[in-house]
N, CA and C atoms as a LAMMPS dump frame, in Angstrom:
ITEM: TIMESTEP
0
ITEM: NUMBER OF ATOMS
297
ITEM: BOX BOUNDS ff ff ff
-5.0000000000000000e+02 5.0000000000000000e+02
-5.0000000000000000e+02 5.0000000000000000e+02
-5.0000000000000000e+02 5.0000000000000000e+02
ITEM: ATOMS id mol type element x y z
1 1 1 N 0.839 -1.173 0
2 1 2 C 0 0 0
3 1 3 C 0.891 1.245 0
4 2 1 N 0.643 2.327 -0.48
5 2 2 C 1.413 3.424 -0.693
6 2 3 C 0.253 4.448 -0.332
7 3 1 N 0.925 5.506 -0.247
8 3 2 C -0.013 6.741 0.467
9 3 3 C 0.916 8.239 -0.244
10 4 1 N 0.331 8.741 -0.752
11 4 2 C 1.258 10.191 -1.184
12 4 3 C 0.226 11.186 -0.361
13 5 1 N 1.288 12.258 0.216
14 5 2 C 0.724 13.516 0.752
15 5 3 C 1.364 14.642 -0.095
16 6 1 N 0.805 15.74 -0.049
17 6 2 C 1.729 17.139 -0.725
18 6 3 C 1.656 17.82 0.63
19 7 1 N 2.892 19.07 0.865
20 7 2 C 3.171 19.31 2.384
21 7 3 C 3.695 20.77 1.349
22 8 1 N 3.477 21.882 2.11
23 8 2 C 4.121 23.129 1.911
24 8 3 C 4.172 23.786 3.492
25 9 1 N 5.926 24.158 3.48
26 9 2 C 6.621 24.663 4.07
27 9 3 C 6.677 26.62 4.223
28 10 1 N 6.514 26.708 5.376
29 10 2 C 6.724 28.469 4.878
30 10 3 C 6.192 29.392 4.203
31 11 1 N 5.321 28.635 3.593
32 11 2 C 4.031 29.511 2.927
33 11 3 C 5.054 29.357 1.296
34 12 1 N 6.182 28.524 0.803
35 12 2 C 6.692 28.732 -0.316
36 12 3 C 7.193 27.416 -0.875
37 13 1 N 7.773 26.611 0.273
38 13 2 C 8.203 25.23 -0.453
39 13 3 C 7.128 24.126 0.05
40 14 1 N 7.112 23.913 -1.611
41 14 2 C 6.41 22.518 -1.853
42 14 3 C 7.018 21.003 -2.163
43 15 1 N 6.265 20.149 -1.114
44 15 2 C 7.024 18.675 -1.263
45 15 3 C 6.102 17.617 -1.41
46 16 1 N 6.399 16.635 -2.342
47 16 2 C 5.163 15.694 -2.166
48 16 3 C 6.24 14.05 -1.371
49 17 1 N 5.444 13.588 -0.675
50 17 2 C 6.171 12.631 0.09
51 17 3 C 5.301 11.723 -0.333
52 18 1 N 5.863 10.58 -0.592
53 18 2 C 5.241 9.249 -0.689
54 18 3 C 5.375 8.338 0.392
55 19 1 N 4.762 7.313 0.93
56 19 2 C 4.861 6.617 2.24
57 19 3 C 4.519 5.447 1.418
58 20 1 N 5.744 4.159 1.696
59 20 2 C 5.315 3.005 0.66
60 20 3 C 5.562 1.651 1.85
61 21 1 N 4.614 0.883 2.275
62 21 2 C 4.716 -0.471 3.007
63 21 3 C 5.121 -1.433 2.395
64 22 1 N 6.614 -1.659 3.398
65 22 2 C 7.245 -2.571 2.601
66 22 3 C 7.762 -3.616 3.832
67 23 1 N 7.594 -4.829 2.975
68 23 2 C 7.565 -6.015 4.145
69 23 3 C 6.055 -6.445 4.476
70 24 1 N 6.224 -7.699 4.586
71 24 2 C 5.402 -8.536 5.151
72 24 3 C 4.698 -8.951 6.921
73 25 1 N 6.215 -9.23 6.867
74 25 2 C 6.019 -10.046 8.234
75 25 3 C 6.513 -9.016 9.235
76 26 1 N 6.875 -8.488 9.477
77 26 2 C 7.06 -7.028 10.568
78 26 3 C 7.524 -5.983 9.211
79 27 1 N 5.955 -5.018 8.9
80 27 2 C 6.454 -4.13 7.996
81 27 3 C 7.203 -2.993 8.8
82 28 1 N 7.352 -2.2 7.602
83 28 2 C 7.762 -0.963 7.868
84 28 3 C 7.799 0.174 6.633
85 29 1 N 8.018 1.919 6.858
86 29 2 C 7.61 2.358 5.796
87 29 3 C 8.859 2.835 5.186
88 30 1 N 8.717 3.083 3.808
89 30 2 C 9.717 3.745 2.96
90 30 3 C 9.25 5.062 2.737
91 31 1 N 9.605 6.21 3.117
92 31 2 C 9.36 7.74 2.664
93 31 3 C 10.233 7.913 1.525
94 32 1 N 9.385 8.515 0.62
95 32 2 C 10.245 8.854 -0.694
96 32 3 C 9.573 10.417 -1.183
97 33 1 N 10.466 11.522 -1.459
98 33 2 C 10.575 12.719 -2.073
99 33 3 C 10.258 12.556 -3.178
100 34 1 N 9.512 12.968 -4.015
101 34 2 C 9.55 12.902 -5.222
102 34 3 C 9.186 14.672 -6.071
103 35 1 N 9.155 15.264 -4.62
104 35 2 C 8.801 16.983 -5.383
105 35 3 C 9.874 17.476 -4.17
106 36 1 N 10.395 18.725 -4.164
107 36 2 C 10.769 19.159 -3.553
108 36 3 C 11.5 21.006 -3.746
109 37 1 N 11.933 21.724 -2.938
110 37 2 C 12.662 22.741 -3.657
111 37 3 C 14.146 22.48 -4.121
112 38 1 N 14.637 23.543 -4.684
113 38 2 C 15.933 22.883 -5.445
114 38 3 C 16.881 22.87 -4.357
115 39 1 N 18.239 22.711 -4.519
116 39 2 C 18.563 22.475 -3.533
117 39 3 C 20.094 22.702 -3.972
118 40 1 N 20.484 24.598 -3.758
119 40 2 C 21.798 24.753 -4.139
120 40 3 C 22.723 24.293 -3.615
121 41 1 N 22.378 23.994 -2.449
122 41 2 C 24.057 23.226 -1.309
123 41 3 C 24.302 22.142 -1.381
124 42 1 N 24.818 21.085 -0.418
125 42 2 C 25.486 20.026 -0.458
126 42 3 C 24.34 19.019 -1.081
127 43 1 N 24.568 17.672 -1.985
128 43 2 C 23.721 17.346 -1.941
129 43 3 C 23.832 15.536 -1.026
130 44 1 N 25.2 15.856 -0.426
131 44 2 C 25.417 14.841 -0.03
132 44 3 C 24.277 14.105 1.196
133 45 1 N 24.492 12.847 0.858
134 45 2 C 23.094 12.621 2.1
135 45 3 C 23.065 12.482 3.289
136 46 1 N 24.62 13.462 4.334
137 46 2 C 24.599 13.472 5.551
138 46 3 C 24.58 14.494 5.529
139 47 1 N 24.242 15.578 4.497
140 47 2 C 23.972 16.965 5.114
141 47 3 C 22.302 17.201 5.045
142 48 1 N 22.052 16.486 3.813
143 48 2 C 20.971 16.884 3.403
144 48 3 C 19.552 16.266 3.587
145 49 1 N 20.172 14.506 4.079
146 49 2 C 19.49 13.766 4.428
147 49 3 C 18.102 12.929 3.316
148 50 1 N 18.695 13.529 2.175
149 50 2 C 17.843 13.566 1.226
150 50 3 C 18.621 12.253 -0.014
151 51 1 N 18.393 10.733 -0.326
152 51 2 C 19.29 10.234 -1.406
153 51 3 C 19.092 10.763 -2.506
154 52 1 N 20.347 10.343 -3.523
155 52 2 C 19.934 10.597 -5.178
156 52 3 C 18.489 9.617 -5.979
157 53 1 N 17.665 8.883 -4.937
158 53 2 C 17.055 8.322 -5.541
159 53 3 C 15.536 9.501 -5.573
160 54 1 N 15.356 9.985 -4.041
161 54 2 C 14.625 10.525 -3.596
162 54 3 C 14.527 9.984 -2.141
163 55 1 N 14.706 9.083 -1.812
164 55 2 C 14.23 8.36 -0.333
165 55 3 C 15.164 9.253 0.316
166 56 1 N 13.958 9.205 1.73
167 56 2 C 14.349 10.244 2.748
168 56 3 C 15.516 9.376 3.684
169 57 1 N 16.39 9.742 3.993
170 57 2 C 17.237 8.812 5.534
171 57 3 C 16.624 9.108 6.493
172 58 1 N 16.683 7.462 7.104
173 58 2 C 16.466 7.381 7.826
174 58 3 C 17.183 6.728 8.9
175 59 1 N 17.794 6.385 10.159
176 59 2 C 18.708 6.077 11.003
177 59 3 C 17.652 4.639 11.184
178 60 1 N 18.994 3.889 10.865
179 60 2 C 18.71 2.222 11.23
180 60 3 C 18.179 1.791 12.514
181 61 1 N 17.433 1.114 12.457
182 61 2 C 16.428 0.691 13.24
183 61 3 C 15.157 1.539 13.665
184 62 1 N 15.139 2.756 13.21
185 62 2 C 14.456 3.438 13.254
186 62 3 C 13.14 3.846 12.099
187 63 1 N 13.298 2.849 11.296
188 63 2 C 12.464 3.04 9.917
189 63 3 C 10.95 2.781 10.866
190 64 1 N 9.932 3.352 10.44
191 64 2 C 8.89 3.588 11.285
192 64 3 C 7.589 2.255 10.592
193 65 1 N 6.92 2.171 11.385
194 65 2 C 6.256 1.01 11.569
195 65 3 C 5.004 1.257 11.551
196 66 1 N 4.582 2.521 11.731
197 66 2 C 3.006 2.98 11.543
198 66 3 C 3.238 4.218 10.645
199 67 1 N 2.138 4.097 9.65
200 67 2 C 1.577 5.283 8.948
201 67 3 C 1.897 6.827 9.506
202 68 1 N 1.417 6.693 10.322
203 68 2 C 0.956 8.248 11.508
204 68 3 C 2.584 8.619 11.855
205 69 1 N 3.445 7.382 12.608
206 69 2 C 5.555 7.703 12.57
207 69 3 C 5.832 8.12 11.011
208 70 1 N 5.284 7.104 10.2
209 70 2 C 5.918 7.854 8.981
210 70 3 C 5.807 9.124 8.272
211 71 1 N 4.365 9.237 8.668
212 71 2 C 3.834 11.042 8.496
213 71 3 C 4.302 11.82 9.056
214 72 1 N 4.678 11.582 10.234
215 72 2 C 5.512 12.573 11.301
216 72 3 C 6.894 12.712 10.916
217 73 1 N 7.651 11.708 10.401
218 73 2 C 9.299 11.721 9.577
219 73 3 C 9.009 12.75 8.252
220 74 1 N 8.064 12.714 7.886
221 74 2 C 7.947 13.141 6.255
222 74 3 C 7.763 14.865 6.662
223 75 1 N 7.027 14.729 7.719
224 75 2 C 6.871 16.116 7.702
225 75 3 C 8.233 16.656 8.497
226 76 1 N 8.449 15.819 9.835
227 76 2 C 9.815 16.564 9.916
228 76 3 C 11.109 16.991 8.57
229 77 1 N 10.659 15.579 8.402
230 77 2 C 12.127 15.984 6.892
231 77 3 C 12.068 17.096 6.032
232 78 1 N 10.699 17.356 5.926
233 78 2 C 10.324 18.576 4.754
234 78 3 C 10.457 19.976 5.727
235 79 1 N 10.306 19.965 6.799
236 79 2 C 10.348 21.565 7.644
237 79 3 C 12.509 21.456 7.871
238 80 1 N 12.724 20.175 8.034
239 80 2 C 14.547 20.97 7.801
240 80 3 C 14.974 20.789 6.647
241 81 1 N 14.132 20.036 5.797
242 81 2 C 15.368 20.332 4.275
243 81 3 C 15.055 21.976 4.204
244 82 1 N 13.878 22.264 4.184
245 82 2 C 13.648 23.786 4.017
246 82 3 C 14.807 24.675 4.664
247 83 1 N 14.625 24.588 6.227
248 83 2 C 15.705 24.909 6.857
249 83 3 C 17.612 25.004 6.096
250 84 1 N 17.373 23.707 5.867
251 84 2 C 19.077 23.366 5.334
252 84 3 C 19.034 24.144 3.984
253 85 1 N 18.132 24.037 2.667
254 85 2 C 18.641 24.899 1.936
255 85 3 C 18.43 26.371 1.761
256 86 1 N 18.387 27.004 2.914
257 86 2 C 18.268 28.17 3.35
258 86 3 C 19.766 28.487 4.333
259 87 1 N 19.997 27.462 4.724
260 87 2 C 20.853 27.569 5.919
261 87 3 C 22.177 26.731 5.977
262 88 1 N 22.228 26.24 5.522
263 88 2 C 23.153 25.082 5.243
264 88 3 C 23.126 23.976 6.473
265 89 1 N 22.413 24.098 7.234
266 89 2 C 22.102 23.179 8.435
267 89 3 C 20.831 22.748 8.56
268 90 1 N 21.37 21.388 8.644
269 90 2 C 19.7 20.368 8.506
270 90 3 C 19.801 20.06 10.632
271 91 1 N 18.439 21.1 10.828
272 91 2 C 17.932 20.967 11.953
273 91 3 C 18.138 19.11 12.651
274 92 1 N 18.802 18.836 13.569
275 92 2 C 18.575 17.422 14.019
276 92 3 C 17.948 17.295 15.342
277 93 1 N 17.847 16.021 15.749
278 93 2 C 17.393 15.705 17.168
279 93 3 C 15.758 15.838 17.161
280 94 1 N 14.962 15.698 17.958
281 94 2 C 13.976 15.671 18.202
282 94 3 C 12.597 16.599 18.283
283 95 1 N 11.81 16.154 17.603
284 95 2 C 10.676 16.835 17.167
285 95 3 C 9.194 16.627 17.228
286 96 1 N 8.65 16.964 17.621
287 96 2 C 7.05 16.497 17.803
288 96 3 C 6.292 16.906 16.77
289 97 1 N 5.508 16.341 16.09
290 97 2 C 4.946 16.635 15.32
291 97 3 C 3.316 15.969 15.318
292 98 1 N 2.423 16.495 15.17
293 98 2 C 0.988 16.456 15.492
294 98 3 C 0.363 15.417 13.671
295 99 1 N -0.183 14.596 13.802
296 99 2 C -0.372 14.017 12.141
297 99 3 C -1.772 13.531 12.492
């Protein structure tokens, strides 16, 4: 099952996130970028957190297991890439987010 949301940041950047269930027997989700703003700085994926495929990183063992965690990653990811290509710093650590 897959799920796409569109998310705008700041009243200017637009992102569409895809949420894709993958696995069977203890799933879990894949977040994937597939819109986003451009992105003049690093595009490496420990600054930016962002791969060349589109999939968002995510820290191992931590790939999320419900819909509602993965909505909450997608939206965190989209409020600091904003951040980072404005800033060159992708906001880390912990975040609450309401989904």
């Amino acid at each position: 099952m897959a799920v796409t949301k569109n998310y705008r940041v700041d009243g200017t950047d637009d992102y569409t996130i895809k949420y894709e269930e993958k696995g069977w027997l203890s799933p879990t989700y894949k977040i994937t970028c597939t819109r986003h703003p451009h992105n003049p700085r690093s595009t490496n994926v420990n600054d930016c957190h962002l791969y060349s495929s589109g999939e968002v990183c995510v820290a191992a063992g931590k790939e999320p297991k419900s819909l509602d965690k993965a909505k909450a990653i997608g939206m965190a990811f989209c409020e600091g890439y904003s951040r980072f290509i404005r800033t060159g710093k992708f906001p880390n650590g912990r975040k609450r987010v309401n989904v």
